[in-house]
N, C-alpha and C positions, 0 to 999 in steps of 0.2 A: 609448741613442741620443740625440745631442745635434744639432740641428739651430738654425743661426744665419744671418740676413742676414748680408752685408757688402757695401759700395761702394767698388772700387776701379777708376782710372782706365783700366783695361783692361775694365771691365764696361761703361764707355761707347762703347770702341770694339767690343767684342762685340755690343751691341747697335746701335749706326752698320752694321754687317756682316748682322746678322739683320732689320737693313727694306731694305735691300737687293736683301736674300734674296729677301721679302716681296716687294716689289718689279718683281721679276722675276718670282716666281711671279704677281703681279697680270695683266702684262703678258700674260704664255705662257698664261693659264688666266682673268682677268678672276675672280678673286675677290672678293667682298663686303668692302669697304673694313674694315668690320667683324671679319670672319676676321683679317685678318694684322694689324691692329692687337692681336687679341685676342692673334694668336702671338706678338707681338712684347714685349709686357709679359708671358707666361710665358714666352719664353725667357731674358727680362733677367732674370727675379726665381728662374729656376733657376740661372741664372752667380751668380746672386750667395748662392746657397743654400751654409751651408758645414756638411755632416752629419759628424758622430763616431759611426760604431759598435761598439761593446763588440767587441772581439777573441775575448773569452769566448764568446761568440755567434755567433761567424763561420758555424759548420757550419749555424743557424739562418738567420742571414741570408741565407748560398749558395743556401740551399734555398727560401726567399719569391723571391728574384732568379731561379733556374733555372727555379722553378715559372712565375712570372706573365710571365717572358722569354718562355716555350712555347707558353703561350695568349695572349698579346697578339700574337705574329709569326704566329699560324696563324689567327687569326680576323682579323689585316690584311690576311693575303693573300690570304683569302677576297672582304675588303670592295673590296680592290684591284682583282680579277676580275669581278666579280659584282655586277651589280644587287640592288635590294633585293629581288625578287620572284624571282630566281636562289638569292639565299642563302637563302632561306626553306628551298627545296626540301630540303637534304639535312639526314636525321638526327642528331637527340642523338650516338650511337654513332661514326657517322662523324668528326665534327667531332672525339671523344675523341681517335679513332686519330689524324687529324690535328696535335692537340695533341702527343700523345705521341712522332709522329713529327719533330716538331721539338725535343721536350725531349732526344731522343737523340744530334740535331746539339749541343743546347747540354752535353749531359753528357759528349759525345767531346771536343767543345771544351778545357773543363774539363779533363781529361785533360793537356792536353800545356801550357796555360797557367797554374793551380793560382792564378788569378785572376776572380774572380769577374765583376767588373766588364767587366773585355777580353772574357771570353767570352761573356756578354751582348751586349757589342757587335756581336764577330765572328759569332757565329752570327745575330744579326739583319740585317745586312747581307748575308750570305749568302744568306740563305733568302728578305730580299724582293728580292736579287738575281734570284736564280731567277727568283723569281713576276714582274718586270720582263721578263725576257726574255719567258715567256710570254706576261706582257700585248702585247706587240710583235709575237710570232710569233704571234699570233692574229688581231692586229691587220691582219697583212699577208695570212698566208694563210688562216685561218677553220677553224683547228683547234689543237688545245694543243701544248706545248713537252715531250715526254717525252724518257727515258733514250736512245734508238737514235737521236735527232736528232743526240746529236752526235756519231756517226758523219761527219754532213753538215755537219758545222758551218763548216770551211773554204767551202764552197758557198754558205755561208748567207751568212758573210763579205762575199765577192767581190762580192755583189749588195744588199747593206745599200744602198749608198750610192743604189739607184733607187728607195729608199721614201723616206715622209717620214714623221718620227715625231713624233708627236701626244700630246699628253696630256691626258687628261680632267679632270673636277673631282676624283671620286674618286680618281685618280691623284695628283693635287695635294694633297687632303688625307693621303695616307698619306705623302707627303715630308712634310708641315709634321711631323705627329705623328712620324713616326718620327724627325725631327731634335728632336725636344723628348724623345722618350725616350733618344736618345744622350745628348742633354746630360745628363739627370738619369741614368744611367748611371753618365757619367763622375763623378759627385758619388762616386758609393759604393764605397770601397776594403774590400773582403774578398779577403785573402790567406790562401796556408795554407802554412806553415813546413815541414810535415812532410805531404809530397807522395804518399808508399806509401798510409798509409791512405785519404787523399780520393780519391787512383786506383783505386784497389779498391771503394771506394763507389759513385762515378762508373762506372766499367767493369759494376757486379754492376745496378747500378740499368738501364744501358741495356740487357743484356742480357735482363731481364726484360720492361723495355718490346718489348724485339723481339718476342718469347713471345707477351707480347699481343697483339700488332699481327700476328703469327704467327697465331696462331689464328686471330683474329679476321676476316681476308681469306681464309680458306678458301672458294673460292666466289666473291669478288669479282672482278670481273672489271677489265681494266683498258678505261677510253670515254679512244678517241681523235676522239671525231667533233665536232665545233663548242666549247662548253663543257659537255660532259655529264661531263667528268671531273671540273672545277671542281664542277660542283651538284650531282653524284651522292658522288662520292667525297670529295671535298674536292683541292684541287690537289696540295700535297704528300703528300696519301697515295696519290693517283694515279700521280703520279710513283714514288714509292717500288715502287706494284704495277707498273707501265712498267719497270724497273731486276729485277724479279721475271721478268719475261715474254723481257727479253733472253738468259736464259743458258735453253740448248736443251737438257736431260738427254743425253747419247750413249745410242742406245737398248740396252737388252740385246741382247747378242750382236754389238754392233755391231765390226767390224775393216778393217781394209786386206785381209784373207784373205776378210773375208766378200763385201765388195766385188768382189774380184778373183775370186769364184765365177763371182758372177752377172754379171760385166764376162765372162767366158768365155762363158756361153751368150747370151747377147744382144748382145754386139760384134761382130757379124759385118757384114760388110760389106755394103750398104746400095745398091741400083740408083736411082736417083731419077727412072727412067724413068718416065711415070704409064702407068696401065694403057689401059683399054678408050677412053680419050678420046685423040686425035691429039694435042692441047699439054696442056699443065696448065690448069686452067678459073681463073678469076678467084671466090677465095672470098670470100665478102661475109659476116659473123658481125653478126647483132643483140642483143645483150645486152637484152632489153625492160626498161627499171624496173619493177617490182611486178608484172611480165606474171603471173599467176596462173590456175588452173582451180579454183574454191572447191568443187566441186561433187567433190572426191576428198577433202574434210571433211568433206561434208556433204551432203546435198539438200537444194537449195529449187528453186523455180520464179520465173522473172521473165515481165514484158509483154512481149518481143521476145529473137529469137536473139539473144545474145552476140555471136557468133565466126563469122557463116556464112561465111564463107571460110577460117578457120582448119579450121572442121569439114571442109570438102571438099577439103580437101588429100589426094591419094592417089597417084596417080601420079609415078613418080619421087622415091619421098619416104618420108622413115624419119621415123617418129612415135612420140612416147611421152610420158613421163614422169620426170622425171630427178630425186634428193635433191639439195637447196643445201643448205647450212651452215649458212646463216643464216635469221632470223625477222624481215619487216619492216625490215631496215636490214644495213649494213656490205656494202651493194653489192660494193666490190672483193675480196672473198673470195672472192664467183663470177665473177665475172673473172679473178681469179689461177685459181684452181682450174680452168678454163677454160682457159687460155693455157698451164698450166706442166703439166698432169697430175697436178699434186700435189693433196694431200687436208687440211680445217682437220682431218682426226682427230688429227693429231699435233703440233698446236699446244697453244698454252694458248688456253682457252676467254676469247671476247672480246678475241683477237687482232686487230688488222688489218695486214696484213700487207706492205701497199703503205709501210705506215708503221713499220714495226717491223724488218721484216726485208730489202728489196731495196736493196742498196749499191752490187751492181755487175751486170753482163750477165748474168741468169740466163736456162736453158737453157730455151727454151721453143715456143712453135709459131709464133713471130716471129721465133728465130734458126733456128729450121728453116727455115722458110720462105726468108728471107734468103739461109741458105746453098747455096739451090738456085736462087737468082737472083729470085725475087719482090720487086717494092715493097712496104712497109710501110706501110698509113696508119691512120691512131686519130683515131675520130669522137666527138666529147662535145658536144652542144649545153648546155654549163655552163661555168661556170668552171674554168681548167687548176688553181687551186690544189686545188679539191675531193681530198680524200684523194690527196694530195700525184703526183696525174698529171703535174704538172709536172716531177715528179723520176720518175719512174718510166717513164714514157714512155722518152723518151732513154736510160735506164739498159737499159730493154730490148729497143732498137736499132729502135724504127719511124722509118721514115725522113720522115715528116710527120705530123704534131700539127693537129687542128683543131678548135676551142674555140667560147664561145661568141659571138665578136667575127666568127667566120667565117658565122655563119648571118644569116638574115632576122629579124629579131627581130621584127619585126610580125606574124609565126607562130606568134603564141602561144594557149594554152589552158589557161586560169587563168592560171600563173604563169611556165607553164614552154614553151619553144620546142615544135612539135607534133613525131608522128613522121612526116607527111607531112613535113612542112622535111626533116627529119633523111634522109627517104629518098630525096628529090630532090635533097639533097647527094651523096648516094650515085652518083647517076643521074648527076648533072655527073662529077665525077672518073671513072667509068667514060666518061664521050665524051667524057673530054679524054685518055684513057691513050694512051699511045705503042701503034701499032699489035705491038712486039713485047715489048712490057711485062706480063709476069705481077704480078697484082695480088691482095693481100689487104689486105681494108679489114675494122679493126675499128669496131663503134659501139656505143656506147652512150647508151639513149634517158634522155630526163629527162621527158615528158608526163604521164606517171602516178606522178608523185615524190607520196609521202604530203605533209602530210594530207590531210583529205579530208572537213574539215566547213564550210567557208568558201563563199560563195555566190559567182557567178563573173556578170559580166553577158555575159561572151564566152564562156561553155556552157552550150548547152543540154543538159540533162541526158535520156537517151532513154530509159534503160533503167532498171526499178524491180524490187524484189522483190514476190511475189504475196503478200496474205495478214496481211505485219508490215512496218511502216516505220522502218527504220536508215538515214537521210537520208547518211551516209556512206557506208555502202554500196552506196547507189544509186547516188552519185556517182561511186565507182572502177567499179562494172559500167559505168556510161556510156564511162569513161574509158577502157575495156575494149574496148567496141564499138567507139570512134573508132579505138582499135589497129588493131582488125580491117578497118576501112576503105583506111587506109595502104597497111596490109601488101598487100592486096591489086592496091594503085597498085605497089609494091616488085616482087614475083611477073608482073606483068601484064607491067611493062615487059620484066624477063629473059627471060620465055619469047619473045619475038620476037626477040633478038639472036641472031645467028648463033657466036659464038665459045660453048664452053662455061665456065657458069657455076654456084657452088654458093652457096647461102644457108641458112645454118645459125641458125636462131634461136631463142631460149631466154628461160625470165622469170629473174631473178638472183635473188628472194625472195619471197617471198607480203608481200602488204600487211600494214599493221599496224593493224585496223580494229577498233570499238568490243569494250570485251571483254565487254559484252550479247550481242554477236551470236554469239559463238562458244559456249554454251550452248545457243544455238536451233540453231546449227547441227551439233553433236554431240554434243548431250545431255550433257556434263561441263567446256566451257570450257576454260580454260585449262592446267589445274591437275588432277593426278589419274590425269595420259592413261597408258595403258600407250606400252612405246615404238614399238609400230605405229602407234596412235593419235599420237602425237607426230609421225613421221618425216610421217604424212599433212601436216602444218603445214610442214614441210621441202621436197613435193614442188611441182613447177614444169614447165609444160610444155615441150616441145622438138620441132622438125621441124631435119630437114636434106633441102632439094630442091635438084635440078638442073635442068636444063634441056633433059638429054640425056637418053640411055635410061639407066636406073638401077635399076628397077624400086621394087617398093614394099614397107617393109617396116613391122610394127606391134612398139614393144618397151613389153612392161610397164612395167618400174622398171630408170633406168640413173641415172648421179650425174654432174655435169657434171665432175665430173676426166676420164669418161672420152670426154667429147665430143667434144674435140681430137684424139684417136686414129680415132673412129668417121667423122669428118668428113675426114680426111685418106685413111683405107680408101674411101668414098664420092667421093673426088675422083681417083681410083686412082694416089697417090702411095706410094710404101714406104716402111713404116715406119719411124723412126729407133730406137734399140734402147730408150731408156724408153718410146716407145709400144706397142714391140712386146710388151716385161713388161707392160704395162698392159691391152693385148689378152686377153693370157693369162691374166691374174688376174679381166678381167670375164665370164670363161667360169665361174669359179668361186664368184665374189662377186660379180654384180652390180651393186651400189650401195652406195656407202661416203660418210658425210659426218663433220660435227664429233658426232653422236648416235651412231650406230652403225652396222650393217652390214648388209645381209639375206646371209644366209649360206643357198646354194644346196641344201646339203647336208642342214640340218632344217627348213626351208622358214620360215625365220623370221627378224622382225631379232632382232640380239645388241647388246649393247654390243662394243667394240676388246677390250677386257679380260677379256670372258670369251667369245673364240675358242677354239676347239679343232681340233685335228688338222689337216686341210690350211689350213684357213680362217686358222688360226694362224700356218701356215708362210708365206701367202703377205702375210697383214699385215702380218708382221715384216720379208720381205723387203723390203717397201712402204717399210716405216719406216725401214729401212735405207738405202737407195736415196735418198731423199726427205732425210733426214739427209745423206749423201754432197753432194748438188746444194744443198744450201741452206747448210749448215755447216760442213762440214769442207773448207774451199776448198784447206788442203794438200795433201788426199789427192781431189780433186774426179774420180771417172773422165771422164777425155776423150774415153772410146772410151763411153759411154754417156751423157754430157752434153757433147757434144762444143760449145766455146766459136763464139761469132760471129766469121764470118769479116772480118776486114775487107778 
């Protein structure tokens, strides 16, 4: 290798061109006069860098160029994303896969250009392409840039032009560096004459890297929520597991015949007359954040009831206990599972689905609703971007959207809007409804949003544990009891109205609180649980009351997929025919989530996989069915996912 200055009158206008540059980046980003002088004198003195290397050596040099191409563009894109105290977080191991998952783009590269240098180029341009858009799409709506977005990406388009984009320092320093690595890129010509063998090199090397990176995500999950994909996984390998998560297996046994079985006994034609009540009653569903009963983990004792009004619920009201999917976080998976009857058991684990999978009007208890003439409304005291509500909403035909620009904001408790606001919102839009307006309002609360170790000067904290002090856990039992206060402003006001009303309300996940405390509270933590023990971590409370006569009923263990069927039986509306299979399946199986099943039959839960005999037959149909309405939109049954009317 032979490396020589030279100055030539074009090195002068290259450099006139790179302070400029400089220049502008000063202006857009206010960098240290320092910095871009410093760029400025190495991008002159790379223009004028003039390197020879050995031809002989080519396969050598490809391979320092491919190698350090991989790791400089996967640890930029990290520094691009991520704080210093962000990047810290994620593992040795991770950052590899990362690595390697970019050396795969440069070794495909490779492939079709048998140019060392270009592919260098291209694939870094590529890859911080990507990681640009992220940084944007993060920017605007407060979650990462994965594979199923660009699905939406025309949408995305159309509405670019009402952001304003912004660039950080960090941002600024990965343009300067990554234009001083182009340039010295462009310095280094390794070509390959005889193109069979370096493709075959290239093609066997990335295949193995996949292997790895195969292996190695077994169990990985893919985080779509804020930057956890960025500092967990690393961005590009996140993406990569995001691109894993889109393609749905067709389940065993799955057909247009098998379909068309189960379209025959459950398409039958459908009364939508409601039952025991004169009009249809006005449903009102509370999703609570982290609403929880810790006390089916564990026993402890605190200084005051909880829940006295949650506890005296009896009358006209069906109580229990329901599995969610999730642990501490990915709220909309009980929502979806809620709203569609669908189950996370047949996803990939660390799905979310609002984000991954909903493109167009899926079938659910808002186009049921709908189709039988009820208003739509969706209650969120947060932001519409939050796991992408903004798109999803609309997609799934509620006919008003109300955020956190809609509420009292001076109603707050800590951080987040209360669920007294949230349920006098409630209270307004019911005595403003049209006198012959059937109404369904959904809501979901933000009061009890984790964490839950920060001191608040606007809560006083009421409620403690007896015995041992977990200062976070005091705080969500407080945060607990204010629940119970609301709720009972919520219940108090319905029972006076004269029209019939149903409030159906349910906690989305158990909090995600010290993991000292959950040792003290069943004796093995986190880790070790059989999957009884486990599923207890999954369980969530649920009541659905009326207002009328309904009587009262008490249910052990149900799973919030099937709460949407049991709340529309309780409002005496018939069935549509995926509630109706869903009816029928919870007669046999109970409760089903993303962990396993209790299957009725040996009195136990199971994992999905190791079902047998009826339990078998009717999960499969599940997954069937649930397949049909989510994926196979060709073959979509209409007489059992029947579409929104417009």
């Amino acid at each position: 290798m032979k490396i020589k200055l030279y100055f030539e009158k074009e090195n002068l206008i290259r450099l006139a061109v790179a302070m400029v540059f400089a220049a502008v980046m000063f202006a857009v980003i206010r960098f240290p006069v320092w910095v871009l002088f410093g760029f400025g004198v190495l991008y002159f003195g790379i223009k004028s860098l003039k390197i020879e290397l050995n031809e002989k050596l080519s396969w050598l040099w490809s391979a320092i160029m491919l190698g350090t191409g991989g790791i400089f563009t996967a640890y930029h894109i990290q520094y691009l994303l991520l704080d210093a105290e962000l990047r810290a977080k994620i593992s040795d191991n991770k950052m590899l896969l990362n690595v390697l998952c970019c050396l795969v783009v440069f070794l495909a590269v490779q492939v079709f250009t048998s140019n060392t240098g270009l592919t260098c180029l291209i694939s870094h341009i590529v890859l911080l392409s990507l990681a640009g858009i992220n940084y944007f799409v993060y920017l605007f709506r407060g979650n990462e840039f994965i594979f199923s977005d660009l699905k939406s990406i025309q949408t995305g388009l159309s509405v670019a032009g009402n952001y304003e984009f912004v660039l950080d320092e960090r941002a600024g320093y990965v343009i300067l560096l990554s234009t001083l690595y182009i340039a010295f890129i462009r310095k280094l010509h390794v070509s390959f004459q005889k193109r069979i063998p370096m493709s075959i090199v290239c093609i066997s090397l990335a295949v193995l890297c996949c292997a790895y990176i195969g292996k190695h995500t077994q169990g990985v999950v893919t985080e779509t929520w804020e930057q956890k994909g960025s500092y967990r996984n690393g961005y590009i390998l996140n993406f990569v597991l995001s691109i894993r998560d889109c393609f749905i297996a067709q389940p065993d046994g799955y057909s247009k015949e098998a379909v068309k079985e189960l379209e025959d006994q459950y398409s039958k034609e459908t009364d939508t007359a409601t039952g025991e009540t004169e009009k249809k009653p006005t449903i009102i569903v509370v999703m609570s954040e982290s609403y929880a009963d810790l006390s089916v983990v564990g026993n402890f004792s605190t200084n005051i009831d909880l829940t006295p009004f949650y506890d005296s619920l009896e009358e006209n009201t069906i109580k229990g206990h329901a599995l969610s999917s999730v642990f501490g976080a990915k709220t909309p998976n009980s929502e979806w599972e809620f709203l569609t009857g669908n189950s996370m058991a047949f996803l990939p684990s660390g799905s979310v689905v609002y984000q991954q999978y909903i493109t167009d009007t899926p079938t659910s208890l808002v186009s049921n609703l709908k189709n039988i003439g009820y208003t739509c409304v969706a209650m969120h005291p947060y932001y519409d971007t939050g796991w992408s509500r903004n798109i999803v909403y609309p997609n799934m035909g509620f006919d008003e959207t109300h955020f956190i620009d809609d509420f009292d904001q001076t109603k707050i408790l800590r951080d987040y809007i209360t669920d007294q606001e949230l349920y006098e919102k409630i209270v307004d839009r019911y005595e403003s409804k049209k006198s012959n307006e059937d109404l369904f309002i959904m809501s979901i609360s933000m009061q009890n949003h984790g964490g839950y170790t920060e001191k608040y000067d606007n809560f006083d904290e009421k409620a403690r544990m007896l015995g041992i002090n977990y200062p976070d856990v005091n705080q969500y039992l407080s945060l607990i009891h204010e629940s119970d206060s609301a709720l009972e402003y919520l219940i108090s006001y319905f029972e006076k109205v004269d029209d019939p009303v149903e409030i159906v309300f349910f906690g989305d996940h158990q909090p995600s609180l010290s993991s000292s405390f959950y040792p003290y509270l069943n004796g093995k933590g986190l880790s070790g649980l059989t999957l009884s023990e486990l599923e207890n971590l999954y369980t969530v409370p649920f009541f659905i009351w009326t207002n009328y006569d309904s009587g009262k009923e008490s249910v052990e263990l149900t799973s919030l997929n099937y709460l949407s069927t049991l709340a529309l039986e309780r409002a005496g509306i018939a069935l549509p025919a995926y509630n109706q299979f869903l009816a029928d399946m919870m007669e046999e199986i109970p409760a089903v989530n993303s962990r396993g099943f209790y299957s009725k039959s040996q009195g136990k839960f199971l994992h999905v996989e190791d079902a047998a005999g009826e339990d078998a037959k009717w999960l499969k149909n599940y997954e069937i069915l649930q397949y049909n309405n989510m994926f196979d939109k060709r073959n979509k049954s209409e007489l059992i996912f029947p579409y929104l009317k417009q």
